[in-house]
C-alpha positions in Angstrom: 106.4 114.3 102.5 105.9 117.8 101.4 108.4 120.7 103.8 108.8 123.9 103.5 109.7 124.5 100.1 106.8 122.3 98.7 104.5 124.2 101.1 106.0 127.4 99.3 105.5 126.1 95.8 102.3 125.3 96.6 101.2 129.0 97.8 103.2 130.4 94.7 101.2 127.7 92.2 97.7 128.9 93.7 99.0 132.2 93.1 100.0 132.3 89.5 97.3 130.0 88.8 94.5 131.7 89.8 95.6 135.4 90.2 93.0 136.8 87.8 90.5 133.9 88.3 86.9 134.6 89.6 85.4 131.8 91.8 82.1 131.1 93.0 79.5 129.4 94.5 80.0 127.6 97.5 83.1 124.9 98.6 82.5 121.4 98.1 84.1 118.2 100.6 84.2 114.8 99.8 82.9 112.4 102.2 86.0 111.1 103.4 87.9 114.7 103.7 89.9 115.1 106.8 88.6 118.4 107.8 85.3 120.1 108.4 82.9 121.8 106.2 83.7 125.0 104.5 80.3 127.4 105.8 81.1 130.0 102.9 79.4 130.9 99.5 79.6 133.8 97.8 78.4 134.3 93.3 82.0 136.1 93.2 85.4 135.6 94.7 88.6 135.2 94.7 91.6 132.7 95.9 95.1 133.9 97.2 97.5 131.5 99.3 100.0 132.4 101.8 103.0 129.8 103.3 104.8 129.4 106.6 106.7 126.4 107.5 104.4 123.5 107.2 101.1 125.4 106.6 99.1 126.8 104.0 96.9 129.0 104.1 93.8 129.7 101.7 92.3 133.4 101.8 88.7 133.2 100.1 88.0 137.2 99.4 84.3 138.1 98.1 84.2 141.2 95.7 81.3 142.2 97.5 80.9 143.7 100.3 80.8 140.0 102.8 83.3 138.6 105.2 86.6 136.8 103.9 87.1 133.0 104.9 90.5 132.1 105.9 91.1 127.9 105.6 94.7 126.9 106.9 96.0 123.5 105.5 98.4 120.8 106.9 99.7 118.6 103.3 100.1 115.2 105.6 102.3 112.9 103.6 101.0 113.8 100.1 98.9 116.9 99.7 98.5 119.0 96.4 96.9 122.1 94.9 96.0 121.7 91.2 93.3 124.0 89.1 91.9 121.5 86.7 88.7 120.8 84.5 85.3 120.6 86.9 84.5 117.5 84.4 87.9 115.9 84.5 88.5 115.9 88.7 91.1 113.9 90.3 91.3 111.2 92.3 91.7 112.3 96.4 89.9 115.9 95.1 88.7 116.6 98.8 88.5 120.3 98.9 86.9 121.8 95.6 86.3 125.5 94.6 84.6 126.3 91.3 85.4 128.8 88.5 82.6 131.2 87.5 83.9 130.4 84.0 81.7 128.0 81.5 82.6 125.3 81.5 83.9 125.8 85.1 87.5 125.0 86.4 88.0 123.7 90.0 90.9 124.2 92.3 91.2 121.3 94.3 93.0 119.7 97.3 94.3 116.0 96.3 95.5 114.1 98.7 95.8 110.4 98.1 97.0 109.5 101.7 94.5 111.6 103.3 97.4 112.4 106.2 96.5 115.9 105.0 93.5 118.3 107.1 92.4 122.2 107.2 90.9 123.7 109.8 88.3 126.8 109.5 90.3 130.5 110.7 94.0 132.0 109.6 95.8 131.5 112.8 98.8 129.3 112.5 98.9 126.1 114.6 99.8 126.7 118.1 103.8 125.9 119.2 105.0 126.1 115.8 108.1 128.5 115.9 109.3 131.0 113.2 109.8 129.2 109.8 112.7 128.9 108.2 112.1 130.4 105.0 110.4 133.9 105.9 110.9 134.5 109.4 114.7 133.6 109.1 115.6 136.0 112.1 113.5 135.0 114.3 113.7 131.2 113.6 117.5 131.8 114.4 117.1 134.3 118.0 114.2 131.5 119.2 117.2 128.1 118.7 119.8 130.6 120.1 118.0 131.7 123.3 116.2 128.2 123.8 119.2 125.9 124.0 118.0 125.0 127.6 115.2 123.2 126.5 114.6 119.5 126.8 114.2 119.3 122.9 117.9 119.8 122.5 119.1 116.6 124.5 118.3 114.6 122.3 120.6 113.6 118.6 120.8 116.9 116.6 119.1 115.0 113.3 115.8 114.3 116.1 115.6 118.4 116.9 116.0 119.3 113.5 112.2 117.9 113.1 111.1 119.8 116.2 108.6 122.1 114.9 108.9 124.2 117.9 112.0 125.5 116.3 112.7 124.2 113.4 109.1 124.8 111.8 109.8 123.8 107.7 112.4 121.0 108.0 111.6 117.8 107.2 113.0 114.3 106.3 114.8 115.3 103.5 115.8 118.7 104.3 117.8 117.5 107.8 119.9 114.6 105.8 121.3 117.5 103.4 121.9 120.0 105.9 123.5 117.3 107.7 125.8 116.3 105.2 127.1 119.4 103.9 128.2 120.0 107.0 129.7 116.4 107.9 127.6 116.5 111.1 126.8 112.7 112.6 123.3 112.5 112.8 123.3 111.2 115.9 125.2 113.6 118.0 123.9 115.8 120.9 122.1 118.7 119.4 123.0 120.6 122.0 126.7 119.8 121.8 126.5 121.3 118.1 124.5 124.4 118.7 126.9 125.6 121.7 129.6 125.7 119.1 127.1 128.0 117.3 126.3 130.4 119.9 130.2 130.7 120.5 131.0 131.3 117.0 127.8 133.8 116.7 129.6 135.8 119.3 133.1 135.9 117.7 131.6 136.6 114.5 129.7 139.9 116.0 132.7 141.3 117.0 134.6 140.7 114.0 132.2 142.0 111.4 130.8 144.9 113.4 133.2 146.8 110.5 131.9 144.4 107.4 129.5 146.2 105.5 126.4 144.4 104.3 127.5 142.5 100.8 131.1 141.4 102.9 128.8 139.9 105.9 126.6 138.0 103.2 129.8 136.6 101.5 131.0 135.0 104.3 127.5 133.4 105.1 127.2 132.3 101.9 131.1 130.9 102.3 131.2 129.6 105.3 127.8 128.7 106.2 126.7 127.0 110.0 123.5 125.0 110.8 121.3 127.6 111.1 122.1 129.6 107.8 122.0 126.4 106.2 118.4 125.6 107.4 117.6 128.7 105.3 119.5 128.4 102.3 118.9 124.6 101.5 115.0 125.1 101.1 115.9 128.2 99.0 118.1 125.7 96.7 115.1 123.2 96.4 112.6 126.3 95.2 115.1 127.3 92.6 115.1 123.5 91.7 111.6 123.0 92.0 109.6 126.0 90.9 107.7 124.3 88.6 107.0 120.8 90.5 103.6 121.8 91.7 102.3 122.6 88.2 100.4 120.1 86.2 102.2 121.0 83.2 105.6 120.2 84.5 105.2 116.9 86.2 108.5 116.0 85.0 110.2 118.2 87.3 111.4 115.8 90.0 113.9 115.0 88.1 115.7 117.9 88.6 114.9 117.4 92.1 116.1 114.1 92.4 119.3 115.4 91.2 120.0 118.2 93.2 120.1 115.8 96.6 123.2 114.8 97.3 122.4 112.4 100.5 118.8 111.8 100.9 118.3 108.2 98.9 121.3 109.0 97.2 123.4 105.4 96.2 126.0 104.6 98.6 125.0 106.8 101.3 124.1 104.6 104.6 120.5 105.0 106.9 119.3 104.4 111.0 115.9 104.7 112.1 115.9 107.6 114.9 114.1 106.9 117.9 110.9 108.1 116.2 111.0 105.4 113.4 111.8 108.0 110.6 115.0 107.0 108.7 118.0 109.6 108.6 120.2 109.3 105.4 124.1 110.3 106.1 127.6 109.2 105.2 130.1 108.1 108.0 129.8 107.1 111.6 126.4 107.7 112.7 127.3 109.4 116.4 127.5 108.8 119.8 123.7 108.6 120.4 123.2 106.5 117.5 120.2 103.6 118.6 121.6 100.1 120.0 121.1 96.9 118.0 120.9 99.0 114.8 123.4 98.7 111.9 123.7 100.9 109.4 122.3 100.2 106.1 123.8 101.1 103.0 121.6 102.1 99.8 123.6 100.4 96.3 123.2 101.5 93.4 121.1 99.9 90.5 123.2 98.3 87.8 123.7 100.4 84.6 122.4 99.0 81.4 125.3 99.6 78.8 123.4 102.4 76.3 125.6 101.1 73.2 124.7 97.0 73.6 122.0 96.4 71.2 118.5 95.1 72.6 118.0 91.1 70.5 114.6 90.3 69.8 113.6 87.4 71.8 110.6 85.3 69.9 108.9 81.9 71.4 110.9 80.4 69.4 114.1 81.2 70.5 113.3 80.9 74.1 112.5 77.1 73.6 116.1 76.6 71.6 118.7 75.7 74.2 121.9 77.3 74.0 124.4 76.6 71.7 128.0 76.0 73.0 130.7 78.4 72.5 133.3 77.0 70.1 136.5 75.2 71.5 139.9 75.9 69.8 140.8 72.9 67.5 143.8 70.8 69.2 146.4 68.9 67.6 146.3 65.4 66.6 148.9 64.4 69.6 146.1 66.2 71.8 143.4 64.3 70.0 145.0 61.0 70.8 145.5 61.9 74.3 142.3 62.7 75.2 140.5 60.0 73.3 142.6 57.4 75.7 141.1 59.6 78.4 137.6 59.1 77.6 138.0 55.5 77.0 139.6 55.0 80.4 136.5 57.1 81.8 134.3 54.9 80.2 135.5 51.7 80.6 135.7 52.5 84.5 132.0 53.4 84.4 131.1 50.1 82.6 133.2 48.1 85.7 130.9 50.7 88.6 127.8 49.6 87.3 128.4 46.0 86.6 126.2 43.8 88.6 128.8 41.3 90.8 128.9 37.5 89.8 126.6 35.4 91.3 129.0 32.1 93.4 127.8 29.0 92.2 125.8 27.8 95.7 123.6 30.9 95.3 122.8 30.3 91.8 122.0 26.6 92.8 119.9 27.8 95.5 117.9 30.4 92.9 117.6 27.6 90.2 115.1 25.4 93.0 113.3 28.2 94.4 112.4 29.3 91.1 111.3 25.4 89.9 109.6 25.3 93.3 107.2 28.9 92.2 106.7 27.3 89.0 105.2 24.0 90.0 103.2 25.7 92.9 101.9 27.7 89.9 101.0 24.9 87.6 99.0 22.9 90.8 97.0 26.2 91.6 98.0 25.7 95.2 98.9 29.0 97.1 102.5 29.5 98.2 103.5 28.5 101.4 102.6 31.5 103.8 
């Protein structure tokens, strides 16, 4: 599900992408679109994007002299910007604005899950707090000065995807700020941001004669929750910078390796009480949800790189096995074991023997079966 940083990458994509690039016409939907119809047209403008938290926002500017339209989008669980071929469109394209060039280019909104939406004005959604990436003051004074709040009574890995004050972190984000600071997911937030406020306070008095580059060590050093909800998104847009764009697809692999808990082999998971699953390593807390055990993600098994890949044809599939050669054993051995096997054998032979028959029975089975045959020859039906 695309955070903060993807939300960035995105803004930074639209951007670069289409910088110098001259739309126009008017902004086509698809049917099935999870947002309303774009009332704008103008035969010249252009496309510039701007990112906070989990928001993007599009700003259509005419070069004329007519009204900008401002379009704020949500990405959902799977929302995208790419600029792409008009002829060549994506699957999920639901929101599509056209080059002037010929043959025209479209910059579209994909989104195969359609969890994504945009809504018509550039005010942010309502209740959403400072993000985390460029309103990093603020988003710390509004988790400081709030600890009061109801939000914080619940696990610290639960208010880390309260978008009241944490407005950018995600799934992922909160299971590697977590772990870094071998924090149980499922301990009181509250409980950990006290500790915060406290050490905010002794840090103030200690640094008041730092200058500027000392203070910044240390954060970067030593640094808490807060700092770290900052700094980690930062990490995943030096990582990332190029995931967004078409021609570097690829780039989630660099991704995949920079997490260090999320998915990550080893590390164990809990649904929270919101049925999203938090990744971590060690005891899950004290609020941790009854009847749950942890499960633990193993890794794949490793194909050996030097064993050479045999060609397997029908024919060899059919062909049983051979069996492995035995070591040759002496002629004393030889001996032995041949007495073995006719022992074996001769025991099977006495198993399955049928048992003698005592004389009276095979008296009594002699006239029953001259009996059947003379029935037989008269044509008369047996005796019922």
């Amino acid at each position: 599900m695309p955070e903060c940083p993807e939300l960035h990458l995105a803004g930074r994509y639209i951007n670069e992408a289409c910088g110098e690039v001259v739309f126009s016409g008017g902004v086509e939907r698809s049917a099935v679109g999870r947002g309303p119809e774009v009332p704008f047209r103008s035969e010249a403008y252009r496309i510039s994007a701007t990112s906070r938290g989990k928001e993007l926002r599009l700003t259509l500017a005419p070069l004329g002299p007519a009204a900008t339209q401002d379009l704020v989008f949500r990405f959902g669980m799977s929302g995208s910007f790419r600029l792409c071929p008009a002829a060549q469109l994506p699957r999920h394209a639901h929101l599509r604005f056209l080059t002037q060039e010929s043959p025209p280019r479209a910059l579209c909104f994909i989104d195969a899950r359609r969890f994504g939406s945009w809504r018509l004005g550039d005010a942010w959604q309502l209740g959403r707090g400072p993000c985390v990436l460029s309103e990093y003051q603020a988003f710390r004074e509004n988790v400081l000065k709030n600890l009061d709040d109801k939000a914080f009574d619940k696990p610290i890995c639960e208010a880390l995807l309260n978008q009241k004050f944490f407005n950018g972190i995600g799934n992922y984000l909160r299971a590697e700020i977590l772990y870094r600071l071998k924090i149980p997911p499922f301990e009181k937030a509250r409980t950990v941001l006290e500790a915060l406020k406290d050490q905010e306070q002794a840090r103030r008095k200690k640094n008041r004669s730092l200058t500027l580059s000392k203070k910044l060590k240390m954060m970067r050093e030593n640094p808490d929750l807060l700092e770290l909800c900052h700094t980690v998104p930062m990490e995943v847009i030096a990582t990332e910078k190029n995931l967004l764009d078409p021609d570097h697809s690829d780039n989630y692999a660099a991704f995949k390796n920079w997490l260090q808990c999320y998915l990550v082999p080893g590390m164990s998971s809990l649904r929270d009480r919101n049925g999203r699953t938090i990744w971590f390593q060690g005891e899950p807390g004290p609020m941790a949800p009854k009847g749950q055990m942890p499960r633990k993600k193993h890794a794949p098994p490793k194909a050996d790189p030097e064993a050479p890949t045999p060609k397997v044809t029908t024919r060899a599939l059919k062909r049983r096995p051979k069996t492995a050669a035995k070591p040759l054993k002496s002629a004393k051995e030889e001996e032995v074991a041949d007495r073995q096997r006719k022992g074996r054998a001769q025991g099977r032979r006495k198993a399955t023997a049928a048992p003698a028959l005592s004389e009276p029975e095979v008296l009594v089975k002699a006239r029953r079966s001259r009996r059947t045959a003379a029935r037989r020859g008269r044509g008369t039906a047996p005796a019922v």
